[in-house]
Every structure is written in structure tokens, then in C-alpha cells.
PLY file of the C-alpha trace (Angstrom):
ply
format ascii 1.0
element vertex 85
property float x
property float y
property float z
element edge 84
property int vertex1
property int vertex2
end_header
107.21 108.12 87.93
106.03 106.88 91.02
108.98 105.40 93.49
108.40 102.81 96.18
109.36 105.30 98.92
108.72 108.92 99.71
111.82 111.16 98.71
113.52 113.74 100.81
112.06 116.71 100.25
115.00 119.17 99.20
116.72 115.67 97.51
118.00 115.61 93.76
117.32 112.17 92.39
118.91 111.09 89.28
117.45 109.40 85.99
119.88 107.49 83.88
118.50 105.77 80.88
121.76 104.05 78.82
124.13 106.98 78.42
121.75 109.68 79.23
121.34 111.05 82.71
118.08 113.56 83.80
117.82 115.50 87.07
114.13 114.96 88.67
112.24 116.68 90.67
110.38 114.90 93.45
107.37 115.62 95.84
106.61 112.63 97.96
106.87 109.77 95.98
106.41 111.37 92.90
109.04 112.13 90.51
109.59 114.14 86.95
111.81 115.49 84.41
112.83 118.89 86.53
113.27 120.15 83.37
110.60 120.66 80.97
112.50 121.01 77.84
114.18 118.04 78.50
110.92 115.89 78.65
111.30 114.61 74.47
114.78 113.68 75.31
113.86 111.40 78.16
110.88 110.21 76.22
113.16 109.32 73.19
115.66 107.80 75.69
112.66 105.70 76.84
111.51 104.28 73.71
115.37 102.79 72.82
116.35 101.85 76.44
116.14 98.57 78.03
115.74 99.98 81.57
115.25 103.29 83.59
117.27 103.62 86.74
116.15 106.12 89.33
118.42 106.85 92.67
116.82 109.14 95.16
117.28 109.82 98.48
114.59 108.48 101.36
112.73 110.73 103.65
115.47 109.00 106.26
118.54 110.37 103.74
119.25 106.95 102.69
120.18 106.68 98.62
117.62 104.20 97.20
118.03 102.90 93.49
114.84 101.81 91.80
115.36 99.77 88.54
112.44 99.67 85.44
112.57 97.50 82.83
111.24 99.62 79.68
110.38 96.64 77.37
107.16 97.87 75.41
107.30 101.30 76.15
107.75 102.40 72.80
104.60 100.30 71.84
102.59 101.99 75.13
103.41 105.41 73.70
102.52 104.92 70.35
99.29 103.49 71.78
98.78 106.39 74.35
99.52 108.97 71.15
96.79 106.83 69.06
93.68 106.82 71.50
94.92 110.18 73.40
95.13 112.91 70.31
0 1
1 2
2 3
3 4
4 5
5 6
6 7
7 8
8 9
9 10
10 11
11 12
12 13
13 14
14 15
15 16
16 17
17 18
18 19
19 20
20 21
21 22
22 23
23 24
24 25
25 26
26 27
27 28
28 29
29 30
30 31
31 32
32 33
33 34
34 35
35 36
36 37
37 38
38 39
39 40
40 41
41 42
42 43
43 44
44 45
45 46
46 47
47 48
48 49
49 50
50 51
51 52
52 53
53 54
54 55
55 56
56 57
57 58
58 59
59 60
60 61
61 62
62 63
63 64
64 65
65 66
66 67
67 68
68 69
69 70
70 71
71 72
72 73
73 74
74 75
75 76
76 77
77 78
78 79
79 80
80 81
81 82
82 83
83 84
């Protein structure tokens, strides 16, 4: 994911998707699933939420929540997995 900010570089930002919560790593203003092994569960979590929810800290420490609506993901993926074998 790409925030709208830069995150603080030893920072811990948080994925919640419904229920489900993911730690992410981040480098800039680039973020991921930390862990690997966890990537089909935050996939799966993606294709039956309504919206992602990613809090992160600014290069200035301040806790920033960015909010994505996930309508259609589930039909991008399938799309992606389709032209992308």
C-alpha cells in the first residue's frame, strides 16, 4: 500500500480489515504485510471487507489513519489472477 505520508522509520503501523488486524512494515511511504505468511489472510480479508484502515505514525510521530474503501477488490484480483498467470 502506498500511504499519503512518509512513515517513521522504526514505526509499527496497523492494518485492520473488519475483525482482523495485520502488523505492517513500512519504508517511506510504503507499507506491507510484515509477515509473509500472513499475506493470503489479508488478501482473503480484502476480498470480503468493505474497507481497509491503516494507522501509522508520521515521520513527525504523529498517528495518521488512512481509510480505503475495498469495493471491487475481489473483482480486481480475480482479474489480476486472469491476465497475470
Amino acid at each position: 500500500l502506498t500511504l499519503g505520508f512518509e512513515a517513521k522509520a522504526d514505526s509499527k503501523p496497523k492494518a485492520e480489515i473488519g475483525n482482523a488486524t495485520f502488523d505492517m512494515g513500512a519504508k517511506g511511504a510504503q507499507v506491507w504485510v510484515e509477515n509473509a505468511a500472513k499475506e493470503p489472510a489479508f488478501v482473503a480479508a480484502m476480498r470480503k471487507g468493505k474497507s481497509l484502515v491503516v494507522k501509522a505514525a508520521s515521520q513527525r510521530g504523529n498517528v495518521t489513519t488512512d481509510t480505503y474503501a475495498l469495493a471491487g477488490v475481489d473483482k480486481a484480483i480475480d482479474r489480476i489472477a486472469k491476465e497475470c498467470p
